[in-house]
N, CA, C and O atoms as a printed pandas DataFrame, in Angstrom:
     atom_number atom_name residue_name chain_id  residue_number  x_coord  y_coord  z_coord
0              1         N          UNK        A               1   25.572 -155.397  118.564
1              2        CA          UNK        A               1   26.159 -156.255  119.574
2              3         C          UNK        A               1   26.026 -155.566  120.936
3              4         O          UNK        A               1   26.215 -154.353  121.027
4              5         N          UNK        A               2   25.697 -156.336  122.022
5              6        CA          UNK        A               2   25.374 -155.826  123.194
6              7         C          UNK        A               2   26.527 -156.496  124.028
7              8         O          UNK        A               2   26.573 -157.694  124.306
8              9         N          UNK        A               3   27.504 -155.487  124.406
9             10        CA          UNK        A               3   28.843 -155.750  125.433
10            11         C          UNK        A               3   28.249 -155.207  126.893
11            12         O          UNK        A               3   27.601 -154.203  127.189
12            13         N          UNK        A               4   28.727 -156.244  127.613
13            14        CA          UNK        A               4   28.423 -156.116  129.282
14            15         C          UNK        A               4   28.929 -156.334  130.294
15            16         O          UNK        A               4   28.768 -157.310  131.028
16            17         N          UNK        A               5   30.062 -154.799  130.520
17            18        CA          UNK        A               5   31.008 -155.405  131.649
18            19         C          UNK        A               5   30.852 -154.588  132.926
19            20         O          UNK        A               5   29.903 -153.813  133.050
20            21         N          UNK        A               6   31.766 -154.749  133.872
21            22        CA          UNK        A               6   31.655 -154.409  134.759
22            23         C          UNK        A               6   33.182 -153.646  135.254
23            24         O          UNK        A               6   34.273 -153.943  134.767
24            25         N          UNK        A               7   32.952 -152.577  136.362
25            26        CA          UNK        A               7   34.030 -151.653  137.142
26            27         C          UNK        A               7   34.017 -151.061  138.064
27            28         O          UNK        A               7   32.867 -151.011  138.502
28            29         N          UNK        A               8   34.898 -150.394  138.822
29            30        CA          UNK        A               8   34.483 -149.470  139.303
30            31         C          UNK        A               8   34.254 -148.366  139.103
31            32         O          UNK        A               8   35.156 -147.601  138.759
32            33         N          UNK        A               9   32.837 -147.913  139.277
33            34        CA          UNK        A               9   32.438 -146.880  138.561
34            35         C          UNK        A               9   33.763 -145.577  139.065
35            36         O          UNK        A               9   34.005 -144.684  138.254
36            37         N          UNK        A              10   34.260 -145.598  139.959
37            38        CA          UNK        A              10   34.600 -144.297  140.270
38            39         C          UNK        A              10   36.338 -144.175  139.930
39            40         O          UNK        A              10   37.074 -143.282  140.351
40            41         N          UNK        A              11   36.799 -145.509  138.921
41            42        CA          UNK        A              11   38.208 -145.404  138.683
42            43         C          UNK        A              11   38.268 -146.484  137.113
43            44         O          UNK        A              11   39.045 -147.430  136.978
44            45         N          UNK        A              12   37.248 -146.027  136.069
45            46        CA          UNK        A              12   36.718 -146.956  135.062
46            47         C          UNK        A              12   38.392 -146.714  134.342
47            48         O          UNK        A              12   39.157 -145.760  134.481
48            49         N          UNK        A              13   38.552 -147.972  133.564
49            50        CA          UNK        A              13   39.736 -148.193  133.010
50            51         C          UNK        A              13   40.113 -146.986  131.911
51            52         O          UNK        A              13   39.272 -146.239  131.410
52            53         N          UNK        A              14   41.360 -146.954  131.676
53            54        CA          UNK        A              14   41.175 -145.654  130.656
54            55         C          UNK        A              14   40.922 -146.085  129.186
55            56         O          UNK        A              14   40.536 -145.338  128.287
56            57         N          UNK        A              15   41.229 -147.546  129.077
57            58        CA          UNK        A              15   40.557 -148.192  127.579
58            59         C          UNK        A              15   39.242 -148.129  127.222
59            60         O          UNK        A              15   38.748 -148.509  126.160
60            61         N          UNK        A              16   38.532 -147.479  128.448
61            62        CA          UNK        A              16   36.851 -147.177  128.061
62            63         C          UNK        A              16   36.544 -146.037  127.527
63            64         O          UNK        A              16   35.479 -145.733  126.989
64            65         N          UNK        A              17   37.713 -145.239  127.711
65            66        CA          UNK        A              17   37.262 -143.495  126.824
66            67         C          UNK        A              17   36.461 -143.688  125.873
67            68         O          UNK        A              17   36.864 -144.540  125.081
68            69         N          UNK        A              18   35.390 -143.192  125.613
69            70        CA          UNK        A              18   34.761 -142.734  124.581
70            71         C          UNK        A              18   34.335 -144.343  124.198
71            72         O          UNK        A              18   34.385 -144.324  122.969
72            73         N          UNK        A              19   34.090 -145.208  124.451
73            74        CA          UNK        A              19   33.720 -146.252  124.124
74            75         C          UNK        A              19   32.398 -147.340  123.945
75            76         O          UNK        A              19   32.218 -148.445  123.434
76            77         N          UNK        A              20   31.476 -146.171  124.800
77            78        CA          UNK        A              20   29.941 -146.672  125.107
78            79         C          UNK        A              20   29.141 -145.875  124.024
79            80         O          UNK        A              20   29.410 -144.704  123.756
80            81         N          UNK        A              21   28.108 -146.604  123.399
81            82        CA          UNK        A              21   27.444 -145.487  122.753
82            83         C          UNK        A              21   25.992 -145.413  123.502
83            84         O          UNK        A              21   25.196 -144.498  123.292
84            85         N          UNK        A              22   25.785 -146.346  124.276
85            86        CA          UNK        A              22   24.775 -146.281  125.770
86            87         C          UNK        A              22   25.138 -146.892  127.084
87            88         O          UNK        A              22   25.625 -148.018  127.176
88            89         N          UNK        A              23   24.778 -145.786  128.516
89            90        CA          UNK        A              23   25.297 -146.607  129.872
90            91         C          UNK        A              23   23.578 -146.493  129.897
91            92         O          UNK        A              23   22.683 -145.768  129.463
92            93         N          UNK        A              24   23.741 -147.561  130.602
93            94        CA          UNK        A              24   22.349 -148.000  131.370
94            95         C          UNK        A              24   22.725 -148.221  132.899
95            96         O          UNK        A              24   23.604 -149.037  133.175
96            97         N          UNK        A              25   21.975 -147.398  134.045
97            98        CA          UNK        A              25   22.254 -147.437  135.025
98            99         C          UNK        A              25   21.237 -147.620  135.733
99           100         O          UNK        A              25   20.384 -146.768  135.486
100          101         N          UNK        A              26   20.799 -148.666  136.847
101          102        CA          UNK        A              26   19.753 -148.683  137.640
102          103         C          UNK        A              26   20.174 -148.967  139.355
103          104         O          UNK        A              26   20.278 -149.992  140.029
104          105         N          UNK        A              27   20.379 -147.211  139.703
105          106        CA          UNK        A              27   20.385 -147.148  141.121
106          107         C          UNK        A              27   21.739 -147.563  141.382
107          108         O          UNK        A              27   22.010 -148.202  142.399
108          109         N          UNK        A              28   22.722 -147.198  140.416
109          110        CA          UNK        A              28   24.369 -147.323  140.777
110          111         C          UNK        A              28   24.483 -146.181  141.532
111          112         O          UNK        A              28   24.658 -146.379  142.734
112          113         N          UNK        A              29   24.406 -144.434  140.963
113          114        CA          UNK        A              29   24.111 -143.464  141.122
114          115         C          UNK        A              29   23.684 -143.114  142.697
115          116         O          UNK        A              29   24.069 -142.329  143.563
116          117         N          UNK        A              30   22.619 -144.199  142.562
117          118        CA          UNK        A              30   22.085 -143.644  144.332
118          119         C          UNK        A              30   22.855 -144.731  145.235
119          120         O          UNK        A              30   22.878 -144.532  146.449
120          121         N          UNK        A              31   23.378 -145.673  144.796
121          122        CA          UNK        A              31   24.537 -146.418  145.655
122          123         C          UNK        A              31   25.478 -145.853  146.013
123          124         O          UNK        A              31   25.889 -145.902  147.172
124          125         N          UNK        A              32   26.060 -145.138  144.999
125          126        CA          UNK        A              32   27.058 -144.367  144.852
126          127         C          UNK        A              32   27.398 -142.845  145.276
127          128         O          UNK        A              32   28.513 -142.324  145.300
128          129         N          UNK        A              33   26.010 -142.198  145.644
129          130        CA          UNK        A              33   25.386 -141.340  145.877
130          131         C          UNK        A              33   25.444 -141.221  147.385
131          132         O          UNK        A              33   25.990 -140.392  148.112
132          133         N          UNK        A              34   24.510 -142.606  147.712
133          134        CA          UNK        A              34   24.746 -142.532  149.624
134          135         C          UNK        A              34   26.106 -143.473  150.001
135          136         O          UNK        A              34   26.021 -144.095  151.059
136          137         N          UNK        A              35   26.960 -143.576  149.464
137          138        CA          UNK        A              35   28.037 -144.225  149.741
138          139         C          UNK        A              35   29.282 -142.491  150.574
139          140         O          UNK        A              35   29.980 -142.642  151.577
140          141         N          UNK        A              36   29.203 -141.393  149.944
141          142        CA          UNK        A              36   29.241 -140.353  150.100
142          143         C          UNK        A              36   31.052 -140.194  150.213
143          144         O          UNK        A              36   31.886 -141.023  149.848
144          145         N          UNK        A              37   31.216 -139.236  150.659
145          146        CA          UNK        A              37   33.312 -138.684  149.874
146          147         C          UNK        A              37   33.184 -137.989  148.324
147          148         O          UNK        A              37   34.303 -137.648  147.939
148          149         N          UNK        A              38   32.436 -137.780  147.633
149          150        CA          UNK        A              38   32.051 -137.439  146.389
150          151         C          UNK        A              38   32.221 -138.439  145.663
151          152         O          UNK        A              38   32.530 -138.182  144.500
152          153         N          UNK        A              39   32.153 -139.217  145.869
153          154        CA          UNK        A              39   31.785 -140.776  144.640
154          155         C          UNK        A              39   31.234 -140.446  144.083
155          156         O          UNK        A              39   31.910 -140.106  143.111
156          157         N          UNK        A              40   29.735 -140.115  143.832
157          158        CA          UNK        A              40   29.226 -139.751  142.770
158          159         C          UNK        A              40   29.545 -138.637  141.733
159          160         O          UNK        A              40   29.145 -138.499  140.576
160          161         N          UNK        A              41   30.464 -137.810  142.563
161          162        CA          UNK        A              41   30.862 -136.921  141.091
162          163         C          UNK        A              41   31.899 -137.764  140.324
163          164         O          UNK        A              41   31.906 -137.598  139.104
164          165         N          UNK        A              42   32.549 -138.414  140.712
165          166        CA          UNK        A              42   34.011 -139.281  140.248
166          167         C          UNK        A              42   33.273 -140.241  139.288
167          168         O          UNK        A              42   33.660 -140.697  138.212
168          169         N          UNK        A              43   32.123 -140.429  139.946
169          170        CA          UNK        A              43   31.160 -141.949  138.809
170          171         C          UNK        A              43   30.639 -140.930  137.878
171          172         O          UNK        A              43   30.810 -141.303  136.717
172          173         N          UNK        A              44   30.221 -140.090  137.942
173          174        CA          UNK        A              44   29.762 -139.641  136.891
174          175         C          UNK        A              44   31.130 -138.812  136.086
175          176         O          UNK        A              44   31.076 -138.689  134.862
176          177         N          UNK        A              45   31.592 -138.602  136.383
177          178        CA          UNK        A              45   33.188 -138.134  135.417
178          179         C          UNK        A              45   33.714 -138.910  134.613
179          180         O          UNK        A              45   34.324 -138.634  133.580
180          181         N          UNK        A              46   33.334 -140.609  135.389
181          182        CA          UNK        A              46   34.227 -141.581  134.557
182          183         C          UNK        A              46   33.017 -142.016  133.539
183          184         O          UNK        A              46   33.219 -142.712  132.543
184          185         N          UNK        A              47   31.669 -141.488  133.941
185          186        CA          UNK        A              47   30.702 -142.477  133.015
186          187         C          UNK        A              47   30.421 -141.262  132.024
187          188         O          UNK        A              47   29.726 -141.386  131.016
188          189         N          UNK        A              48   31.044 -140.054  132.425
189          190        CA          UNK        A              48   31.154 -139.040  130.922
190          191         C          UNK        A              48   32.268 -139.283  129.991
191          192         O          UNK        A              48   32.096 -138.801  128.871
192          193         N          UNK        A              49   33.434 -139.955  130.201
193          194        CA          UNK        A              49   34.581 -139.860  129.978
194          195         C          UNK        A              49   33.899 -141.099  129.312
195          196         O          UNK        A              49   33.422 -140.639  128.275
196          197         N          UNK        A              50   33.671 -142.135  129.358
197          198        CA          UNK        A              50   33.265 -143.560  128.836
198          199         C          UNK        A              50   32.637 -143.379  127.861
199          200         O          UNK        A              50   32.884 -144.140  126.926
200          201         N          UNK        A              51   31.893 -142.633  127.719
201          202        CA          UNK        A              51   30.431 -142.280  126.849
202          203         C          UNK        A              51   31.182 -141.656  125.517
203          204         O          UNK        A              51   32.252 -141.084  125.725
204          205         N          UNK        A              52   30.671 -141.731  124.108
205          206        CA          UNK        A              52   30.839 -141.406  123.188
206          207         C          UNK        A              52   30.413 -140.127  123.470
207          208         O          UNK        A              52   29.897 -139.853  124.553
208          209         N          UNK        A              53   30.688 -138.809  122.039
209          210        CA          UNK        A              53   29.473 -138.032  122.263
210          211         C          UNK        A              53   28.325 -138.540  121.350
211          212         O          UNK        A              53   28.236 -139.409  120.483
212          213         N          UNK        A              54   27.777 -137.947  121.715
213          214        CA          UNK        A              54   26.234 -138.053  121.052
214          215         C          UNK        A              54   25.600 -139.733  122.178
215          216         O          UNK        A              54   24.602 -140.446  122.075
216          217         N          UNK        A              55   26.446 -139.743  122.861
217          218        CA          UNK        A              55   25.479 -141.099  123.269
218          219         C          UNK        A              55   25.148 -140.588  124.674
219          220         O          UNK        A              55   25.317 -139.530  125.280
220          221         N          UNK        A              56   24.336 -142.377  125.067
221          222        CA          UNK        A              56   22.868 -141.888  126.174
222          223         C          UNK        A              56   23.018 -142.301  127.473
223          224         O          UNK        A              56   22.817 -143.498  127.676
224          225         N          UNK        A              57   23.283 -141.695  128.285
225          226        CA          UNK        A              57   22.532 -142.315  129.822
226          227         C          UNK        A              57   21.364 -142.503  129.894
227          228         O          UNK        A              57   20.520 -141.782  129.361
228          229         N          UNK        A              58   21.097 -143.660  130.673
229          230        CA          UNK        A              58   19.574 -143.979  130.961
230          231         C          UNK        A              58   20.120 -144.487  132.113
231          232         O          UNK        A              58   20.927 -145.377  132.379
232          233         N          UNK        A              59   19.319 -143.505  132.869
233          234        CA          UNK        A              59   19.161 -143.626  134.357
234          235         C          UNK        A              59   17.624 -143.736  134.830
235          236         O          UNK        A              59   16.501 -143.359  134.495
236          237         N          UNK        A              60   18.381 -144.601  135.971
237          238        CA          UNK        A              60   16.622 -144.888  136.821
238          239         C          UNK        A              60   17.178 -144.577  137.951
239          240         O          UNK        A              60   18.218 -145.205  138.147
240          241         N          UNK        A              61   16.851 -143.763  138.867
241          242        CA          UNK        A              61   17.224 -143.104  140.479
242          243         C          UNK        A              61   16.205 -142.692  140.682
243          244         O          UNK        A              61   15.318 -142.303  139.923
244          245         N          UNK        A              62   16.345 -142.816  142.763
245          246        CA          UNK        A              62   15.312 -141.770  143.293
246          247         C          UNK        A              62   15.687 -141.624  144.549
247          248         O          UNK        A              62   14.837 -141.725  145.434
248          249         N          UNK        A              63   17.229 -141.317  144.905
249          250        CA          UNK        A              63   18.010 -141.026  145.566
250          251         C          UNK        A              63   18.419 -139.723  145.370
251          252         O          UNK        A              63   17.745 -138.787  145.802
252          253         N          UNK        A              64   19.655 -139.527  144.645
253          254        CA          UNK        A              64   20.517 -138.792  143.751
254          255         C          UNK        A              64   19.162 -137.186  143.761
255          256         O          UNK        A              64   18.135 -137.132  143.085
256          257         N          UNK        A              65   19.715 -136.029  144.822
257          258        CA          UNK        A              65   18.705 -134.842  144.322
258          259         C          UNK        A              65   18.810 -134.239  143.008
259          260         O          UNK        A              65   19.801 -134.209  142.278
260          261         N          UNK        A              66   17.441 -133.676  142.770
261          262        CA          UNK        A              66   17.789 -133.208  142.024
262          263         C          UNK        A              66   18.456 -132.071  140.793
263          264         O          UNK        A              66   18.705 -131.978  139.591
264          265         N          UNK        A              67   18.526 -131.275  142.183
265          266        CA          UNK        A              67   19.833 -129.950  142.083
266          267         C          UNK        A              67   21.195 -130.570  141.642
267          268         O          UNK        A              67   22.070 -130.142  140.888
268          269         N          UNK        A              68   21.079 -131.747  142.381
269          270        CA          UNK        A              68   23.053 -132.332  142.199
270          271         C          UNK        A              68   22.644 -132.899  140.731
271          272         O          UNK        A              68   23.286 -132.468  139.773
272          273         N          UNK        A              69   21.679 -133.780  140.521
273          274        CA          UNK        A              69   22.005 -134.381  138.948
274          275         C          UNK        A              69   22.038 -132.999  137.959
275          276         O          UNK        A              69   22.809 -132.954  137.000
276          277         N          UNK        A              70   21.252 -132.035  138.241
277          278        CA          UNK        A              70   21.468 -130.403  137.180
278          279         C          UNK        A              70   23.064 -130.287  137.191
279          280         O          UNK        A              70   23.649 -129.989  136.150
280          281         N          UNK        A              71   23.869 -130.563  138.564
281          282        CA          UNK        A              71   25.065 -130.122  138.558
282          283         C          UNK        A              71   25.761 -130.596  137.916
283          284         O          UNK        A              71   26.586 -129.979  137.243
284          285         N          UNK        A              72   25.623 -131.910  137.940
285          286        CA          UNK        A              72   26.496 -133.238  137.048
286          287         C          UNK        A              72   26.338 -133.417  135.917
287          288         O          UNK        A              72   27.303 -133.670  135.196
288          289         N          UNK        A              73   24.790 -133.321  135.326
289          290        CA          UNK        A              73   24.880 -133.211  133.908
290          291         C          UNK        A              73   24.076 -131.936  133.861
291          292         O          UNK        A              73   22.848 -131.966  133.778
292          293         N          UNK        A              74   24.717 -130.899  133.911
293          294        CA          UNK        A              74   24.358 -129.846  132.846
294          295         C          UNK        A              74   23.855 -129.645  131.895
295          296         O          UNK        A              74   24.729 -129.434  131.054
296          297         N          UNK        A              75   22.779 -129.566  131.427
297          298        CA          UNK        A              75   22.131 -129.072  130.400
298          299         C          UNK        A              75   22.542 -127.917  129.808
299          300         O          UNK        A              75   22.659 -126.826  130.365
300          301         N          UNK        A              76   22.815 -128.244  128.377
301          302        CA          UNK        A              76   23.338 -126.751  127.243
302          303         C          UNK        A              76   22.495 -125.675  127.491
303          304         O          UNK        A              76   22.827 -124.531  127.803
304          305         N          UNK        A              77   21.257 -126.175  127.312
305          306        CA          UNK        A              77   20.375 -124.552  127.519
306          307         C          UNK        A              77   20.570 -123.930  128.479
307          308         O          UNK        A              77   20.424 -122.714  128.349
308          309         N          UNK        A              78   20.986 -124.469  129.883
309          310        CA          UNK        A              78   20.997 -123.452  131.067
310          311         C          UNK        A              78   21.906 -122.960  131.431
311          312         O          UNK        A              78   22.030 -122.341  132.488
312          313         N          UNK        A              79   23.289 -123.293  130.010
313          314        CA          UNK        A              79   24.471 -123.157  130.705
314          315         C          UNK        A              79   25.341 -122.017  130.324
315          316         O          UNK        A              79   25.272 -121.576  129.176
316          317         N          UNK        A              80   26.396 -121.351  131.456
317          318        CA          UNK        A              80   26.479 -120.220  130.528
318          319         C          UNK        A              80   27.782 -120.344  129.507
319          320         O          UNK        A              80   28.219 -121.429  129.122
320          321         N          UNK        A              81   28.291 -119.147  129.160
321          322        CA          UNK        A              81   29.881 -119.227  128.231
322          323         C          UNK        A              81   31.313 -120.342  129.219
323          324         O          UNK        A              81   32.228 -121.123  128.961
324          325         N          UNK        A              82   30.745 -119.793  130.212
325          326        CA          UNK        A              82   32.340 -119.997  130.777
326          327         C          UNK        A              82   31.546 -121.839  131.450
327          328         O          UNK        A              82   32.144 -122.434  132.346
328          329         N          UNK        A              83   30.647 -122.248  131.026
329          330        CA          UNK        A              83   30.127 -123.689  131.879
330          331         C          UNK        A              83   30.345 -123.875  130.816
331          332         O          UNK        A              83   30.995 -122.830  130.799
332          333         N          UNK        A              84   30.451 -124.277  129.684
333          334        CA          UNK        A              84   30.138 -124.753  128.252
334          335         C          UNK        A              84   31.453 -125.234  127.655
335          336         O          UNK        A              84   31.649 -125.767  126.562
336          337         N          UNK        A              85   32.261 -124.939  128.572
337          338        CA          UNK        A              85   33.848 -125.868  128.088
338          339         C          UNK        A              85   33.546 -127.149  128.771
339          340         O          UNK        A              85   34.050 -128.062  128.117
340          341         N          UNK        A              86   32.824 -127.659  129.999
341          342        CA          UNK        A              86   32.784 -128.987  130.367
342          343         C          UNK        A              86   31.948 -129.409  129.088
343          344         O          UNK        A              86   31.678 -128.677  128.136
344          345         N          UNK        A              87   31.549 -130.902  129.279
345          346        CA          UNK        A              87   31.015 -131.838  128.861
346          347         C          UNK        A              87   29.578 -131.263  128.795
347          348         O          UNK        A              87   29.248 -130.878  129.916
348          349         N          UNK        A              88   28.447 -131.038  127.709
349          350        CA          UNK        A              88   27.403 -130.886  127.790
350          351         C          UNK        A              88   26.182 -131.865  127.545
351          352         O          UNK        A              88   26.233 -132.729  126.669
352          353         N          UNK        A              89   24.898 -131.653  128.502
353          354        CA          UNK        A              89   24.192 -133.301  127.936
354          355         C          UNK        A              89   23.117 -132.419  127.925
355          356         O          UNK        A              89   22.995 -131.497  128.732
356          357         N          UNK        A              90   21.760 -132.867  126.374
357          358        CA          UNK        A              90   20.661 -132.749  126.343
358          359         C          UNK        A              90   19.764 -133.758  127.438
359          360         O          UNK        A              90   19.819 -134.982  127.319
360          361         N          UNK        A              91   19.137 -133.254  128.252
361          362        CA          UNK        A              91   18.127 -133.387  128.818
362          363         C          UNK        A              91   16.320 -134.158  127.587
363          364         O          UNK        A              91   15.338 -133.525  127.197
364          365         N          UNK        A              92   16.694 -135.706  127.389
365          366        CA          UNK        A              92   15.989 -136.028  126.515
366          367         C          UNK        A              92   14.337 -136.033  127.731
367          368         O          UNK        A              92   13.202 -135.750  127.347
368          369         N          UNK        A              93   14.617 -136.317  128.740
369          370        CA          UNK        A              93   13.570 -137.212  129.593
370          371         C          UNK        A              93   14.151 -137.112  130.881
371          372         O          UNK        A              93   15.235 -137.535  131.283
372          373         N          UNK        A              94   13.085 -136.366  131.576
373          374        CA          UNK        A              94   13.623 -135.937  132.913
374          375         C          UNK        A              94   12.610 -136.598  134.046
375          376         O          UNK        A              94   11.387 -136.464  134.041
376          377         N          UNK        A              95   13.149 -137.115  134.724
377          378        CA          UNK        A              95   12.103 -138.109  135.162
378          379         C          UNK        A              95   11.980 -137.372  137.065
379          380         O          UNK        A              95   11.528 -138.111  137.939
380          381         N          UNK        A              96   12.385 -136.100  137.372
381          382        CA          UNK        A              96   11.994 -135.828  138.128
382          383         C          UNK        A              96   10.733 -135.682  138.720
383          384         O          UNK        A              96   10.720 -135.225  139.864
384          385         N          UNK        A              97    9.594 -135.992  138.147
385          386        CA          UNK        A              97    8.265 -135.878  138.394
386          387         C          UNK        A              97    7.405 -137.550  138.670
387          388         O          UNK        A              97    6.343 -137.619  139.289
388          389         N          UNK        A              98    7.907 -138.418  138.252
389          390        CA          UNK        A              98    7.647 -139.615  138.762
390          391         C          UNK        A              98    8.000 -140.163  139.817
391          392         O          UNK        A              98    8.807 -139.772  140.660
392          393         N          UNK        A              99    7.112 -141.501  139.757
393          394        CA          UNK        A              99    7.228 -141.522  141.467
394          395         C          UNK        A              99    8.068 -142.484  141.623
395          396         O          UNK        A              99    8.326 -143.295  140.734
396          397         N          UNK        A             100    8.700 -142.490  143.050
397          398        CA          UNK        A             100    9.707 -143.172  143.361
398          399         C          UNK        A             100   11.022 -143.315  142.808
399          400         O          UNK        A             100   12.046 -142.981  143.404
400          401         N          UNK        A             101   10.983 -143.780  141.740
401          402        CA          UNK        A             101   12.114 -143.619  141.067
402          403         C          UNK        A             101   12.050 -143.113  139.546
403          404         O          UNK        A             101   11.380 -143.719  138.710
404          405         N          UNK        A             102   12.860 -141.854  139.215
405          406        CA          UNK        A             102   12.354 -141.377  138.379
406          407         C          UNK        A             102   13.431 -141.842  137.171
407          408         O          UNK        A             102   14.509 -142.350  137.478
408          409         N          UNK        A             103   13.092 -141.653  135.954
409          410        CA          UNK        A             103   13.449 -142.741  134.326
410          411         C          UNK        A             103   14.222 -140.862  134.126
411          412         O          UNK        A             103   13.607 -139.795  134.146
412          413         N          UNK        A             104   15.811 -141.125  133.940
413          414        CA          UNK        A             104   15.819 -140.194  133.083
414          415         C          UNK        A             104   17.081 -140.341  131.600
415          416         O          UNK        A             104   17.998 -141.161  131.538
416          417         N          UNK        A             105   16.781 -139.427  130.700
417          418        CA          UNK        A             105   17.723 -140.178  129.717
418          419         C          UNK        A             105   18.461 -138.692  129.136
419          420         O          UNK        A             105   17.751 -137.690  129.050
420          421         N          UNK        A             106   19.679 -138.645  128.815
421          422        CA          UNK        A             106   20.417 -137.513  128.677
422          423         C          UNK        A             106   21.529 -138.004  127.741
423          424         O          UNK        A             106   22.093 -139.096  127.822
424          425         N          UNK        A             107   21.783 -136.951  126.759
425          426        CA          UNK        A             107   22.278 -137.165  125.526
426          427         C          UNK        A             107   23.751 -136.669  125.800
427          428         O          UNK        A             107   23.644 -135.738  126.599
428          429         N          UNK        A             108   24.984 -136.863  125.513
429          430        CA          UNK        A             108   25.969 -136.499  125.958
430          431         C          UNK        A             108   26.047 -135.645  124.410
431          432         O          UNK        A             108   26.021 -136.279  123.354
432          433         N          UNK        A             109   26.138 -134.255  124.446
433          434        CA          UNK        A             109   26.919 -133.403  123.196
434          435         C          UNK        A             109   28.211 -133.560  122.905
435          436         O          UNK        A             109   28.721 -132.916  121.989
């Protein structure tokens, strides 16, 4: 079943905990991103908090740098003891190398 709602990304209800087993995002991120006050860390807090583990972001951006998305979703491999109590995401598809807007998809641990 495919459910499809809508929020604000940066204050998502708390009945969404853990409730997605995929977000699909196209260019919320970089809305949210050049909207600026740190919105985008708050959207991405609530769209970790939403997310099952083991489930997927699929993002399409080409806004959003890409030092800040390393910051936001962290990858396990690069991370050290004391980073590894947040939320960790595999890096399935990193779409920093395409053009314009790059496809990326990240596994929440």
């Amino acid at each position: 079943m495919v459910q499809v709602l809508q929020g604000d990304v940066t204050n998502l209800p708390s009945e969404w905990t853990e409730s997605f087993d995929v977000i699909l995002e196209k260019g919320l991120l970089d809305a949210v991103y050049l909207s600026g006050d740190g919105n985008v860390e708050a959207a991405v807090e609530n769209l970790t908090r939403a997310l099952r583990p083991g489930g997927l972001v699929i993002s399409v951006s080409g806004v959003v740098p890409h030092e800040l998305r390393q910051s936001l979703f962290p990858n396990v491999v690069e991370q050290d003891e004391e980073q590894k109590e947040n939320p960790s995401w595999e890096w399935l598809l990193d779409g920093s190398n395409d053009l314009k807007a790059g496809c990326f998809v990240l596994k929440k641990l």
